[in-house]
C-alpha positions as CSV (number, residue, x, y, z in Angstrom):
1,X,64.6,218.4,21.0
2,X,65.2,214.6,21.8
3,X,68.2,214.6,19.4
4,X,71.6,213.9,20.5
5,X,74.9,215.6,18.3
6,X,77.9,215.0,17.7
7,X,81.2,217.2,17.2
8,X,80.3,217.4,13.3
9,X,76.8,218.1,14.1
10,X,77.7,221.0,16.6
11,X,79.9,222.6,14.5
12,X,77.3,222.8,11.6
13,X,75.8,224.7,14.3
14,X,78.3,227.0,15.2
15,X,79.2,227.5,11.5
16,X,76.0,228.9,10.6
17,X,75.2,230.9,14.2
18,X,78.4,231.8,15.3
19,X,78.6,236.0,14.6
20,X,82.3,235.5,14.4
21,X,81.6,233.6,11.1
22,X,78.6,235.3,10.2
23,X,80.7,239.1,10.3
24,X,83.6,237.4,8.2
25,X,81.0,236.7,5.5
26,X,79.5,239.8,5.3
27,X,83.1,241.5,5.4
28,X,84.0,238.9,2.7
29,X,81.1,240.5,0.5
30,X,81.6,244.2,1.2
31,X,85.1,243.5,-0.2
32,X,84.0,241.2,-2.9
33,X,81.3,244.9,-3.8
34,X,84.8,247.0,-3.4
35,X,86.5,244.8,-6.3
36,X,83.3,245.4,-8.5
37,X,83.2,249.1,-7.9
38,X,86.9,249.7,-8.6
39,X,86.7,247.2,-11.8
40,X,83.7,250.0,-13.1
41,X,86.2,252.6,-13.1
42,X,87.2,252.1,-16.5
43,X,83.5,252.2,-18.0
44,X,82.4,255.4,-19.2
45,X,80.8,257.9,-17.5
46,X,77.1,258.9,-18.9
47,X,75.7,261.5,-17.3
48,X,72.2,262.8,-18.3
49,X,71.2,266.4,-17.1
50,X,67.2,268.0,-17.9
51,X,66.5,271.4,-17.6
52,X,62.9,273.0,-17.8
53,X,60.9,275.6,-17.2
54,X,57.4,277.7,-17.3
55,X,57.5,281.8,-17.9
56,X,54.0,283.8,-17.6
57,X,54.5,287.3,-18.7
58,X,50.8,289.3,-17.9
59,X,50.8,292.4,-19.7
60,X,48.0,295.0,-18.6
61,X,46.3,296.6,-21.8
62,X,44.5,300.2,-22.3
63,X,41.0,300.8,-21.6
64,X,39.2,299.1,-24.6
65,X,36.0,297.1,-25.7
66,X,36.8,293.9,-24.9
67,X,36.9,294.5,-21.7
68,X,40.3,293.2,-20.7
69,X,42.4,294.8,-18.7
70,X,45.8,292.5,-19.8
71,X,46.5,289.1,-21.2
72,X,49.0,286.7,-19.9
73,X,51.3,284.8,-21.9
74,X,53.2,281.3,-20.8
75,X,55.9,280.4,-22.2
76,X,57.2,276.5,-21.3
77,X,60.4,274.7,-22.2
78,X,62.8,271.4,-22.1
79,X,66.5,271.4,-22.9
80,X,68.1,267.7,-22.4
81,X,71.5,267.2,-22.3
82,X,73.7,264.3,-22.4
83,X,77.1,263.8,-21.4
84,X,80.0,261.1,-21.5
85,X,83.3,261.2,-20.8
86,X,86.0,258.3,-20.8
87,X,89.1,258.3,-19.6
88,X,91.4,256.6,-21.8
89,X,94.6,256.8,-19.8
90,X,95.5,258.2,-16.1
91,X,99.6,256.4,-15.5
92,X,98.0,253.1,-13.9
93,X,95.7,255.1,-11.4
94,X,92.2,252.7,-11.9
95,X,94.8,249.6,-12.4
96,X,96.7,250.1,-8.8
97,X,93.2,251.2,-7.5
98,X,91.5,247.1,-8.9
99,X,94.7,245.8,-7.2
100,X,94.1,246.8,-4.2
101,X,90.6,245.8,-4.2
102,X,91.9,242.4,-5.2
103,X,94.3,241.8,-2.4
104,X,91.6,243.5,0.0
105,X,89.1,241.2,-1.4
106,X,91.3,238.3,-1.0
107,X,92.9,238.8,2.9
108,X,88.6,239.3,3.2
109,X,88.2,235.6,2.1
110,X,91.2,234.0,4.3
111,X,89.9,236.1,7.0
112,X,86.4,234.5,6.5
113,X,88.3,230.5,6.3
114,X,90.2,231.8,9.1
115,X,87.3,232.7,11.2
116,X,85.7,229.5,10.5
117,X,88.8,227.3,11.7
118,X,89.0,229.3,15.1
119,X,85.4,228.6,15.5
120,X,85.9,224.9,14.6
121,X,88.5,224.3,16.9
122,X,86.7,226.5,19.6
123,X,83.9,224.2,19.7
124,X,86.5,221.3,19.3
125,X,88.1,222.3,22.6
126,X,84.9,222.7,24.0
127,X,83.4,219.7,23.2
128,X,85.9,217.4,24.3
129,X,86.2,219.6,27.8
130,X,82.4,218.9,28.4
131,X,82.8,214.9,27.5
132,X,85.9,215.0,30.1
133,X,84.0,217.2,32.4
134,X,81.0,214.1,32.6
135,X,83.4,211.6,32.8
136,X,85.1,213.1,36.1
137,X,81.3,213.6,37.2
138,X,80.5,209.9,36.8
139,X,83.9,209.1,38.4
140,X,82.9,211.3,41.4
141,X,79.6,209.8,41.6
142,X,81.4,206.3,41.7
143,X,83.3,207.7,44.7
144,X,81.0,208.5,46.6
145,X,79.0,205.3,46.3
146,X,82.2,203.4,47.2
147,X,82.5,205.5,50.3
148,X,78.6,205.0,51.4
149,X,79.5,201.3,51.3
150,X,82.3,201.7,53.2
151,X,80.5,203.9,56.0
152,X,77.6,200.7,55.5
153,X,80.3,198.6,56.4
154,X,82.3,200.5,59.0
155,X,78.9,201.2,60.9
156,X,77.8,197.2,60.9
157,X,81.3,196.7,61.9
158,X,80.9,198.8,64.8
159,X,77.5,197.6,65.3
160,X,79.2,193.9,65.8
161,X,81.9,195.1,67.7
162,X,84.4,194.4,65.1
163,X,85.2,198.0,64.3
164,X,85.5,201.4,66.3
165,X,84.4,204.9,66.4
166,X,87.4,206.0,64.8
167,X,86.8,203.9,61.7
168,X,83.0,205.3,61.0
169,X,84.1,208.3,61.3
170,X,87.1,208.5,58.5
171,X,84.2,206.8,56.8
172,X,81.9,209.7,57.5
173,X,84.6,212.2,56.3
174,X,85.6,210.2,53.3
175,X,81.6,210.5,52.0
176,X,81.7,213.9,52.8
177,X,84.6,214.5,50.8
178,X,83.3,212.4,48.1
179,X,79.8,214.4,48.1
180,X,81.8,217.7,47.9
181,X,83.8,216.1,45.0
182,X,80.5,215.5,43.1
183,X,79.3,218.7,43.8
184,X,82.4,220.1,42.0
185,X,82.4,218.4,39.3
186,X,78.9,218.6,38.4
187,X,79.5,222.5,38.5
188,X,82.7,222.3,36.2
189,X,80.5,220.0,34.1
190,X,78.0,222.7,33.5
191,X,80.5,225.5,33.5
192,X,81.7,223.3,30.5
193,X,78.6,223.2,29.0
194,X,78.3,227.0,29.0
195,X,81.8,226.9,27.3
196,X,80.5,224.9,24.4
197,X,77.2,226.7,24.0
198,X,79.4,229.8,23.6
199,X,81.8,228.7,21.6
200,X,79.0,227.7,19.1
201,X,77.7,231.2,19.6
202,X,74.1,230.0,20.6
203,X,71.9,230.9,23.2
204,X,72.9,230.4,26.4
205,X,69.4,229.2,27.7
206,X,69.8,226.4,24.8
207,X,69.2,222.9,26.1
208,X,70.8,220.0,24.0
209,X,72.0,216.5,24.0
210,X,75.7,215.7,23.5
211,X,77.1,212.6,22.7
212,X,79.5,210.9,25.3
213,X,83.0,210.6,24.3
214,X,83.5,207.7,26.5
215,X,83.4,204.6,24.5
216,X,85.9,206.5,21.8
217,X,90.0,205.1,22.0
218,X,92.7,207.5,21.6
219,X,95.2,206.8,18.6
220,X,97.8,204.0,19.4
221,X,100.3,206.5,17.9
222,X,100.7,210.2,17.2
223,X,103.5,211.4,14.6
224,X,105.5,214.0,15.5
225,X,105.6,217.1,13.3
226,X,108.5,217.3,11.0
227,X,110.2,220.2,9.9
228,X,108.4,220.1,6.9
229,X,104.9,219.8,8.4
230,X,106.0,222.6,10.1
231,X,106.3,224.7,7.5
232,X,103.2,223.7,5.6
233,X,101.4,225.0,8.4
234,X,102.8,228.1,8.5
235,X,102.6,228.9,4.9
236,X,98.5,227.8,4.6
237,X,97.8,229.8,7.7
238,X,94.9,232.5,7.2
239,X,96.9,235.1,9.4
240,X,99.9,235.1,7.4
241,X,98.3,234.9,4.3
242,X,95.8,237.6,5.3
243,X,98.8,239.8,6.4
244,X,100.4,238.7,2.9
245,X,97.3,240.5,1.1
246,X,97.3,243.4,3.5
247,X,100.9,244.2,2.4
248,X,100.3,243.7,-1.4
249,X,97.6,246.1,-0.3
250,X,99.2,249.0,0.9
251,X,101.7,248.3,-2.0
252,X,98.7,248.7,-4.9
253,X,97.4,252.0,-2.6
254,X,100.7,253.4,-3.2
255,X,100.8,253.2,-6.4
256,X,97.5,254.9,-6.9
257,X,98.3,258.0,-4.8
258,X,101.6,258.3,-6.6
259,X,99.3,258.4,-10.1
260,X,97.0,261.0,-8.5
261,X,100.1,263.4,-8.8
262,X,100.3,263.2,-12.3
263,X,98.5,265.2,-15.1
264,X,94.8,263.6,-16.2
């Protein structure tokens, strides 16, 4: 409360509230845990199996001194058992199997980068939206002072007899317009608000303190994109890499259902 933030400040924010980011992580993990589990296929299996038991045998007896009519006899054992079993060779099964936990686990990770950059440039686009959203509002509020000192003065005119009817009332309709002007764009200013809390994945009923964008200057000059730069981009984006992985995927699960056909 109190503080203001800037762009970097509110996409710390986003970063760690967003769910868009907070899902890629934990998809991120869960593929990461995939990798491991495939990985353990080639350790040994151990498998430990106990078995025991209690037998009570009574036996009735003849009439006799003692008094006893039978006796009863237990009879109580363990038998442990312990089993492993490694598979030494299975025609590149486990192999194709870690692969395509690696390329999973990998498309998981650009997925997660990915996730974060569409979040950054969310709030990006939102952020500079909201600062050009106030400055149309103080703009509009200029207006409509200007036209209440032009009615002033068109009405003081007329009061004089230097003006005419006419003249107050285009001044009139010009503050009207001006106040319905305002009125708009204090609403777009909040819608734009809205737009920025959501895009940083916050609550909605979250009240905070932007920084104006006012006093900042544009670049004297923006380079256009070569070819080249063009290309960059396309090769270190998380989509096509993602869809890279997904491919070397299906290729790795290939190869482990074609292995499943041979003899263990």
């Amino acid at each position: 409360a109190g503080a203001s933030y800037d762009l970097p400040a509110l996409i710390d924010i986003a970063a760690r509230h967003n769910p868009q980011t907070r899902i890629a992580w934990e998809q991120a993990r869960q593929a990461a845990l995939a990798v491991g589990m495939a990985e353990a296929t080639y350790l040994p299996t151990l498998t430990a199996t106990v078995i025991g038991g209690v037998q009570r045998v009574r036996t009735p007896l003849p009439d006799n001194i003692t008094g006893m009519d039978a006796f009863t006899t237990t009879v109580n054992g363990v038998v442990p058992a312990l089993l492993v079993e490694w598979l030494l060779f299975d025609f590149g099964g486990r192999k194709a199997g870690v692969e395509a936990a690696e390329h999973t686990s990998f498309a998981a990770n650009i997925a997660f980068t990915g996730a974060h950059q569409r979040v950054i440039y969310e709030v990006t686009i939102a952020y500079y939206r909201y600062g050009a959203a106030q400055a149309r509002e103080r703009a509009a509020e200029k207006a409509l002072t200007n036209s209440r000192l032009i009615q002033d003065a068109a009405e003081r005119r007329n009061d004089q007899g230097l003006g005419t009817t006419v003249q107050v009332a285009q001044a009139r309709q010009q503050v009207a317009q001006s106040n319905l002007r305002l009125v708009e764009a204090r609403g777009a200013r909040r819608d734009a608000y809205q737009a920025l809390l959501a895009a940083m994945g916050v609550s909605p009923m979250t009240e905070i303190m932007v920084d104006d964008v006012a006093d900042r200057s544009l670049p004297e000059t923006i380079a256009e994109p070569t070819e080249a730069m063009i290309a960059t981009a396309l090769s270190q984006r998380p989509d096509v890499l993602a869809a890279y992985s997904r491919l070397k995927t299906s290729e790795a699960s290939i190869r482990a259902a074609e292995a499943a056909f041979r003899p263990p």
